[in-house]
C-alpha positions as CSV (number, residue, x, y, z in Angstrom):
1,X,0.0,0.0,0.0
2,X,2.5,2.5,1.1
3,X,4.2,1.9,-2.6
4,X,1.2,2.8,-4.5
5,X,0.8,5.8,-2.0
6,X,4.2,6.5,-2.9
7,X,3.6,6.4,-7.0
8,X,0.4,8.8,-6.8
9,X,2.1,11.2,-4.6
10,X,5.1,11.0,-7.0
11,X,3.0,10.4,-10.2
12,X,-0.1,12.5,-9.7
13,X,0.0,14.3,-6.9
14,X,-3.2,16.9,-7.9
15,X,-5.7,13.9,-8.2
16,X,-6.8,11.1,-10.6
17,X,-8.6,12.4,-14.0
18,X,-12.1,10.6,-13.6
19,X,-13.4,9.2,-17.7
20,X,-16.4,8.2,-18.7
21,X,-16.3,4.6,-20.2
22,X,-18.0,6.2,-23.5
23,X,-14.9,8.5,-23.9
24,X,-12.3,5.3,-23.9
25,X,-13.6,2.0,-24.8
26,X,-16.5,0.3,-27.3
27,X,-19.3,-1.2,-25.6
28,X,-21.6,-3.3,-27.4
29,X,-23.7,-6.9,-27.3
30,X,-22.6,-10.5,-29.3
31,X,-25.1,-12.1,-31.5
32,X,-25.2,-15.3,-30.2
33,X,-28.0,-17.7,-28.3
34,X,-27.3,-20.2,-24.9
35,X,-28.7,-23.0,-27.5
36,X,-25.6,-22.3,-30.0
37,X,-23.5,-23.8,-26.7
38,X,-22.0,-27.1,-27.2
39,X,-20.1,-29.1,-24.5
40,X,-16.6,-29.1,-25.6
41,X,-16.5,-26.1,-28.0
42,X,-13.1,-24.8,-29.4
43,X,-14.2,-20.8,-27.4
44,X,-15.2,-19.6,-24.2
45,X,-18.8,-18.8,-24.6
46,X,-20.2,-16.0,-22.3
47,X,-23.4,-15.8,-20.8
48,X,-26.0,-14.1,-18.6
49,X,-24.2,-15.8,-15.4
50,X,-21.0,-17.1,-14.2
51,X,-21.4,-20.2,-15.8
52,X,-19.0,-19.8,-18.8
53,X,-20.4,-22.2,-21.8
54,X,-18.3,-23.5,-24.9
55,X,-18.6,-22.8,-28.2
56,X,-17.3,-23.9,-31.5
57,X,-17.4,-20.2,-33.6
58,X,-16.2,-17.3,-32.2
59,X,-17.0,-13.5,-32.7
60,X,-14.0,-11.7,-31.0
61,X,-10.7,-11.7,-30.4
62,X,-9.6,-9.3,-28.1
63,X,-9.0,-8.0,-24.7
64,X,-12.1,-7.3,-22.8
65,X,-14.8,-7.1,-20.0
66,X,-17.7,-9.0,-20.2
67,X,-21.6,-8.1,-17.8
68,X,-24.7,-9.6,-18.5
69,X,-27.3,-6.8,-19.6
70,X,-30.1,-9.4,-17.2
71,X,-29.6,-11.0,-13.9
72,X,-26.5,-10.8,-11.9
73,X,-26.3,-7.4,-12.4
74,X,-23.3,-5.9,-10.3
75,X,-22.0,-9.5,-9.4
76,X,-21.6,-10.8,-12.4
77,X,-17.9,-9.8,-14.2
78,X,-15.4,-11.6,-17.0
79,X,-12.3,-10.6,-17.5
80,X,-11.5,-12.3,-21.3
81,X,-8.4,-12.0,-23.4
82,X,-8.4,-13.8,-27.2
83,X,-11.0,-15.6,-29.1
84,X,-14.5,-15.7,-27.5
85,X,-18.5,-15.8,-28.1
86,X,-21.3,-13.6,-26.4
87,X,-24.6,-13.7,-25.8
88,X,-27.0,-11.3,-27.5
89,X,-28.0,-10.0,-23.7
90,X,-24.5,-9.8,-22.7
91,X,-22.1,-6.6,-22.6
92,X,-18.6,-6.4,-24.1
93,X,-16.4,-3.6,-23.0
94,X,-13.1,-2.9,-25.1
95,X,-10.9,-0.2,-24.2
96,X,-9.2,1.2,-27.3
97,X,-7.1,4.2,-24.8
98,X,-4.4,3.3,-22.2
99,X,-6.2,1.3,-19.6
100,X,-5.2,-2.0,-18.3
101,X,-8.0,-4.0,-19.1
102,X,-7.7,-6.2,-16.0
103,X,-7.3,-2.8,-13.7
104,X,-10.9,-1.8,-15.1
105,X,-12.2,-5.5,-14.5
106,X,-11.3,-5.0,-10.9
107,X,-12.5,-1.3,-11.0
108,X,-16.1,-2.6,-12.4
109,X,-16.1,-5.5,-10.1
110,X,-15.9,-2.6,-6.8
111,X,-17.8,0.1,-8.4
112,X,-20.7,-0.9,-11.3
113,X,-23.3,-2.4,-8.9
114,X,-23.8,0.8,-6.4
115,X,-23.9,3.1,-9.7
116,X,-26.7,1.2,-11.3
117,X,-28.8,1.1,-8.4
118,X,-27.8,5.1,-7.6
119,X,-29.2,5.6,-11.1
120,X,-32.0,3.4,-10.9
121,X,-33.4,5.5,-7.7
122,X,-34.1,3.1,-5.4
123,X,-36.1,1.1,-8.3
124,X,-35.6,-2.6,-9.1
125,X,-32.9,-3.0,-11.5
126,X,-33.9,-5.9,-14.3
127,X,-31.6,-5.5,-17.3
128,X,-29.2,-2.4,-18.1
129,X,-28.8,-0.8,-21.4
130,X,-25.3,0.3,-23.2
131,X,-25.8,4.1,-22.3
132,X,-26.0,3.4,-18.4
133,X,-22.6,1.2,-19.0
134,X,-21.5,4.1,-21.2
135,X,-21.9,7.2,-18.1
136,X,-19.9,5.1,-15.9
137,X,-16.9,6.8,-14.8
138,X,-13.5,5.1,-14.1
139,X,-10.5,6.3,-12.6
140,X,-7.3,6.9,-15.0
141,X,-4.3,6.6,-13.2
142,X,-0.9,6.6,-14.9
143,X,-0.5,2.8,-16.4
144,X,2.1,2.6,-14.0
145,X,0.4,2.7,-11.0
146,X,-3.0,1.1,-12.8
147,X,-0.4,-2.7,-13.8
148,X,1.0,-2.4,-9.9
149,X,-3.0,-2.6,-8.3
150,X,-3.3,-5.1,-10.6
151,X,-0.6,-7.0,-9.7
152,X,-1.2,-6.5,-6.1
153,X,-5.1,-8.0,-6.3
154,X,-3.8,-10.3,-8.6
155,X,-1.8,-12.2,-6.3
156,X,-4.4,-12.0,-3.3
157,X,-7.0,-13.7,-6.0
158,X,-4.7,-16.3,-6.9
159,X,-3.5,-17.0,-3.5
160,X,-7.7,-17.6,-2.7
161,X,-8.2,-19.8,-5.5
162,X,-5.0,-22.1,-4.5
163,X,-7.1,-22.4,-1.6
164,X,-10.6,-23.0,-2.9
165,X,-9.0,-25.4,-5.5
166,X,-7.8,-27.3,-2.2
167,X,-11.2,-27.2,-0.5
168,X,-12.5,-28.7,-3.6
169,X,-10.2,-31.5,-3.6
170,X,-11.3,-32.3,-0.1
171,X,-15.3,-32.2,-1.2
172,X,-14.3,-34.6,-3.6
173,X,-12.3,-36.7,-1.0
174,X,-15.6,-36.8,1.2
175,X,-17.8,-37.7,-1.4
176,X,-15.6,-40.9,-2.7
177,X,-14.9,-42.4,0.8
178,X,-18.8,-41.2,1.2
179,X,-19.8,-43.5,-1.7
180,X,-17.5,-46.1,-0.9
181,X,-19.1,-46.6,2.3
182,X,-22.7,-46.7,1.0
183,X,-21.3,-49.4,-1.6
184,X,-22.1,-52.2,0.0
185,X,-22.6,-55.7,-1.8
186,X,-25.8,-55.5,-2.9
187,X,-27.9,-58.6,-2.6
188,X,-25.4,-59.9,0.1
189,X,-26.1,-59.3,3.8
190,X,-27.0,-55.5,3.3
191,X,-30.5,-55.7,1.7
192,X,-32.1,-52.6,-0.3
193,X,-34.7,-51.0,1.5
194,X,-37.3,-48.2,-0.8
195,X,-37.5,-45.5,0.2
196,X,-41.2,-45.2,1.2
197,X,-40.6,-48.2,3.4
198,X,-38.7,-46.4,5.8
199,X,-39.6,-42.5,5.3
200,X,-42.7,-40.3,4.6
201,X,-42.3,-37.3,2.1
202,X,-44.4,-34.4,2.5
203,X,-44.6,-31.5,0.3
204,X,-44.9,-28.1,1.6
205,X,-47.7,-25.4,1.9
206,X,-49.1,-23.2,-1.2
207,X,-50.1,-20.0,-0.6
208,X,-50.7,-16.7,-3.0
209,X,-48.8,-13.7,-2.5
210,X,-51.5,-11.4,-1.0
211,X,-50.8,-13.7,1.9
212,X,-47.4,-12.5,2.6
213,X,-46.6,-10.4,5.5
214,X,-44.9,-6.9,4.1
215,X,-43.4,-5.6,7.3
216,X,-42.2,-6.9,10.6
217,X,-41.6,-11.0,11.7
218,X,-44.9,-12.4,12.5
219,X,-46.1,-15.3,11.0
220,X,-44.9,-18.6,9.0
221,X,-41.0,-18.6,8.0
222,X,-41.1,-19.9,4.4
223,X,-38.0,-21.8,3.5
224,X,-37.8,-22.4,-0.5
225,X,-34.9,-23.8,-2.7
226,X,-32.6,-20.4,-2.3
227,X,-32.5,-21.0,1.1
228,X,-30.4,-24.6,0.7
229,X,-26.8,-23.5,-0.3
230,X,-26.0,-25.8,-3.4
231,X,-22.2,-26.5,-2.4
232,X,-22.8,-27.4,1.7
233,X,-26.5,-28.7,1.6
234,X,-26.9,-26.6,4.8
235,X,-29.7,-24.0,5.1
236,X,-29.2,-20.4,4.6
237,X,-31.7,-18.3,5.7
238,X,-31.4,-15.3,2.8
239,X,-34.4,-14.0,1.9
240,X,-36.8,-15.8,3.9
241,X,-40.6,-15.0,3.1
242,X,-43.0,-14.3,5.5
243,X,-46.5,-15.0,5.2
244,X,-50.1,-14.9,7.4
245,X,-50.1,-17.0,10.1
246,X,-53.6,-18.1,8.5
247,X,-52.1,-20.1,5.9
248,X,-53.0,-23.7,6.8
249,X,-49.7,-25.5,7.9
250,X,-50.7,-28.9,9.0
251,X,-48.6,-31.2,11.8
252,X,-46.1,-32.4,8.6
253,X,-45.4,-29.2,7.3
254,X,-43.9,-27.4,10.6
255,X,-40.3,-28.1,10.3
256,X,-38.3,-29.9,13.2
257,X,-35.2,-31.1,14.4
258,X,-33.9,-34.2,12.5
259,X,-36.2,-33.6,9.5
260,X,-34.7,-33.5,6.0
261,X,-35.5,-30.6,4.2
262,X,-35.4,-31.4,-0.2
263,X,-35.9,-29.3,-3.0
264,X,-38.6,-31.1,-5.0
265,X,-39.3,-29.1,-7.6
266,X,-37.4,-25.8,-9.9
267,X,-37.0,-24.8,-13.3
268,X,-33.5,-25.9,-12.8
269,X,-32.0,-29.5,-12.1
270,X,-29.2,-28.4,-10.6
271,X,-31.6,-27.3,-7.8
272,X,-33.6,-30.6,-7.5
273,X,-32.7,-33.0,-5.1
274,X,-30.6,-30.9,-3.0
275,X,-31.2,-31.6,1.1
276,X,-30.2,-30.3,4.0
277,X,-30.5,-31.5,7.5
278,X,-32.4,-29.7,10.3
279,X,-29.7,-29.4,13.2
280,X,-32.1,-27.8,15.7
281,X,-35.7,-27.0,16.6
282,X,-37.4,-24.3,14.1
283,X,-40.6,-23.0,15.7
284,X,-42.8,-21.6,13.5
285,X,-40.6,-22.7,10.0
286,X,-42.3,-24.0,7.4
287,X,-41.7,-24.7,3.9
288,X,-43.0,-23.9,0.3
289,X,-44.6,-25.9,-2.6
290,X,-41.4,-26.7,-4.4
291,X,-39.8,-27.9,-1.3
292,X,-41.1,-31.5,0.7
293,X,-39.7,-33.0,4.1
294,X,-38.3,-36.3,4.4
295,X,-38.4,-38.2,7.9
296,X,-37.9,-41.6,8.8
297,X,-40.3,-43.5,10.3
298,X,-38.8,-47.0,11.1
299,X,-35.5,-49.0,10.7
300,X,-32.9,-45.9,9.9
301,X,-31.3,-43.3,11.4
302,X,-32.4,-39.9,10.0
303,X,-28.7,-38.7,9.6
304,X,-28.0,-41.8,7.5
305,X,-30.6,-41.2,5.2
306,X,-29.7,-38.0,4.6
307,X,-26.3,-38.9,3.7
308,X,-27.5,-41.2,1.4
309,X,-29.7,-38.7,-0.6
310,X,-26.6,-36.9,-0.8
311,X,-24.4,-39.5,-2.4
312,X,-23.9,-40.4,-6.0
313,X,-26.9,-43.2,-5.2
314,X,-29.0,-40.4,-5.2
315,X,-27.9,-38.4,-7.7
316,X,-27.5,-41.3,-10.3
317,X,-31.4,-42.5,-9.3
318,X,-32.4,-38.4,-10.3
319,X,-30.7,-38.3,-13.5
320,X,-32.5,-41.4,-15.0
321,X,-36.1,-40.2,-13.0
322,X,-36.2,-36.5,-14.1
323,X,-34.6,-37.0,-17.3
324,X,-37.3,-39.7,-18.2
325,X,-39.9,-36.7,-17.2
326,X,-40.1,-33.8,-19.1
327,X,-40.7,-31.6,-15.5
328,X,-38.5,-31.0,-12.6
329,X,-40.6,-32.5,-10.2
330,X,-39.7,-35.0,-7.3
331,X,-43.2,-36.0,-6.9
332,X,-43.8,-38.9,-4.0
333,X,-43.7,-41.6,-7.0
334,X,-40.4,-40.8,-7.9
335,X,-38.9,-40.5,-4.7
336,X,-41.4,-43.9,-3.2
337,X,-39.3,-45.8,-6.6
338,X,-35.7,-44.9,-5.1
339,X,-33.9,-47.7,-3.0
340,X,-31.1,-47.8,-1.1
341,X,-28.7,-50.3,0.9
342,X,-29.8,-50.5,4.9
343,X,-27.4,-52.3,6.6
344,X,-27.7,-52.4,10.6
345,X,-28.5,-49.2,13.0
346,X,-25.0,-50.1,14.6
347,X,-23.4,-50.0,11.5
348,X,-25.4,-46.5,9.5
349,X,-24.1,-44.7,13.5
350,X,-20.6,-45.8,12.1
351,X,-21.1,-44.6,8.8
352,X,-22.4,-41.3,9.8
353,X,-19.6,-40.7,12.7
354,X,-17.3,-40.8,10.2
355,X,-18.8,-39.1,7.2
356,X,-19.8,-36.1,9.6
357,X,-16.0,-35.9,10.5
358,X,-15.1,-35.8,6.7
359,X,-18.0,-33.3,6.5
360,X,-16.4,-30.8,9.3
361,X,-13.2,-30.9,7.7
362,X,-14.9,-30.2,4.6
363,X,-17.6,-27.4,5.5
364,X,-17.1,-25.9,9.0
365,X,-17.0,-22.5,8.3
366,X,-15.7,-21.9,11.7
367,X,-12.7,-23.5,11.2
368,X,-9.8,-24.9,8.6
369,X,-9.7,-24.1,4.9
370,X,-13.6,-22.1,3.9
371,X,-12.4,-19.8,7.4
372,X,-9.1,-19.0,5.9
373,X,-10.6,-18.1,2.4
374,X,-12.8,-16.1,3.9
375,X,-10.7,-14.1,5.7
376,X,-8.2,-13.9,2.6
377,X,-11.6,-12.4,0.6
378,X,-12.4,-10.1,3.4
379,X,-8.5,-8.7,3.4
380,X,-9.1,-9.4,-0.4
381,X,-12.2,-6.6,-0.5
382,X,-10.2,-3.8,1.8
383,X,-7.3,-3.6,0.0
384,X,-9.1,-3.2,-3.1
385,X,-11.1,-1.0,-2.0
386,X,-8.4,1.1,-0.7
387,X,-6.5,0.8,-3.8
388,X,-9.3,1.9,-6.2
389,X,-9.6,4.9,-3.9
390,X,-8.7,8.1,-5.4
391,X,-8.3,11.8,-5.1
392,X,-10.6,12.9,-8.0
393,X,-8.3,15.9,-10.0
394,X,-9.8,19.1,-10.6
């Protein structure tokens, strides 16, 4: 820090000139469609989200930023150098002045979201258009200081993803030893048990929106799919809704502990099938229409069953079910037509004593590897924004 302090006293001691994006780069859409996406393509194929597809055409080859014009607006940012596609709805921004490309990235990535929403006026932003990407203003240091900020948040970024690429390898460490001991030989002394032998599955309430409480905390907690975290299967509890305490909620649709919460239906099946376990009472949760609840009612051990809907067992059974039906939907007929090994209640306590150990090395975000990545993004996010600071110049 105190070197960059050092090169803008020394380099531009009167202030920064402020540009607007219109005044030094292009900005304009691609011409392509998500269904021109092939798995495998020969180019990075960029989207509406941080999923980046393949393709095997390409429309530019350059140096660039890439935003989606709808959803993820503010959140979503590409940094892309040589041959790529783009979305029709998606934003390329080429800087054709002296600006390090990957200094803007970061500058964008810090700044875009809370100038949309200023200009918006407090309105809900959907989409953005090229003249609101156009009046953004960026900071022009001297290239000098612009390539050392970008080594400096460079090396913090890579330093996080060494360190998410290791948490990874750990998930996937827990989920073979997880499989392995849920592979049992089948048709030998561990029989196969279905699923609606040993569980009930309930699905949750419906309501209309007029039923939702505006203001204030009282009435039903709604969990829905956002509210299971797709890489933990553990609840969040971002954006719950609220709604009339009215609303019929019968005995199977108030949440408590040891209950499995699923998502049972979504227009996406990356969503379907995800679970999470209920650690602890939740008075006056309940769940909606796309979710269901899963408890045991003889010969298993809740925490079993839930790592079982978590394995590749599970997963394998869903891709044949859903993609034999042309809706995401884990109605009680699919789930009644899954089975699964159920060896003794001695031997799923084993099972789950050590997978929850592999799960806490894995996911405690208390402790270990996802506590250290988040402290490296939190010193991540104040340096940057200390280093894309600037006195404005007269």
């Amino acid at each position: 820090m105190s070197e960059i302090s050092d090169m803008i006293q020394r380099l531009c001691p009167d202030g920064v000139e402020y540009r607007k994006i219109k005044d030094i780069a292009e900005v304009g859409t691609g011409s392509s469609d998500r269904k021109d996406a092939i798995d495998n393509g020969s180019y990075p194929f960029y989207v509406r989200s941080k999923e980046v597809l393949r393709k095997n055409s390409f429309e530019f080859d350059e140096e660039a930023i890439i935003i989606p014009g709808e959803g993820g607006i503010g959140d979503i940012f590409h940094y892309v150098k040589g041959k790529y596609a783009l979305h029709q709805r998606a934003y390329r921004i080429h800087f054709t002045t002296s600006i390090v490309t990957k200094y803007a990235y970061y500058y964008f990535s810090n700044s875009f979201k809370a100038f949309i929403f200023q200009k918006a006026v407090n309105a809900t932003v959907t989409s953005i258009r090229k003249p609101m990407i156009e009046d953004f203003e960026i900071p022009v240091p001297p290239l000098e200081v612009q390539r050392k900020i970008v080594e400096i948040l460079d090396n913090f970024s890579e330093l996080t993803a060494e360190l998410t690429a290791e948490l990874e390898a750990r998930k996937k460490q827990y989920e073979y030893y997880r499989d392995n001991l849920l592979n049992f030989n089948r048709g030998g002394q561990v029989g196969d048990a279905y699923f609606n032998d040993i569980c009930s599955y309930t699905r949750g309430v419906t309501y209309n929106k007029s039923k939702e409480v505006l203001t204030g905390n009282d009435g039903w907690k709604v969990l829905r799919a956002n509210n299971i975290s797709l890489s933990t299967n553990t609840l969040n509890f971002d954006d719950i809704k609220i709604i009339d305490w009215g609303v019929k909620v019968n005995e199977h649709q108030s949440l408590k502990k040891g209950d499995i919460i699923i998502c049972a239906g979504s227009g996406s099946k990356e969503h379907v099938g995800k679970v999470a376990y209920i650690n602890d009472d939740m008075d006056g949760f309940t769940f909606g229409g796309f979710m269901a609840v899963i408890r045991v009612k003889q010969n298993a051990i809740s925490k079993y069953v839930f790592q079982v809907l978590k394995s590749s067992l599970f997963k394998d059974y869903l891709a044949y079910a859903i993609d034999s039906s042309t809706i995401n939907n884990l109605s009680s007929s699919v789930m009644n037509g899954f089975s699964f090994p159920l060896p003794s209640l001695a031997e799923q306590n084993r099972i789950v004593s050590i997978l929850e150990e592999f799960d806490t090395l894995a996911n405690d975000l208390t402790s270990g590897l996802p506590a250290e990545i988040k402290a490296r993004q939190q010193q991540y996010e104040y340096y940057r924004d200390q280093l894309l600071t600037f006195k404005r110049a007269n």
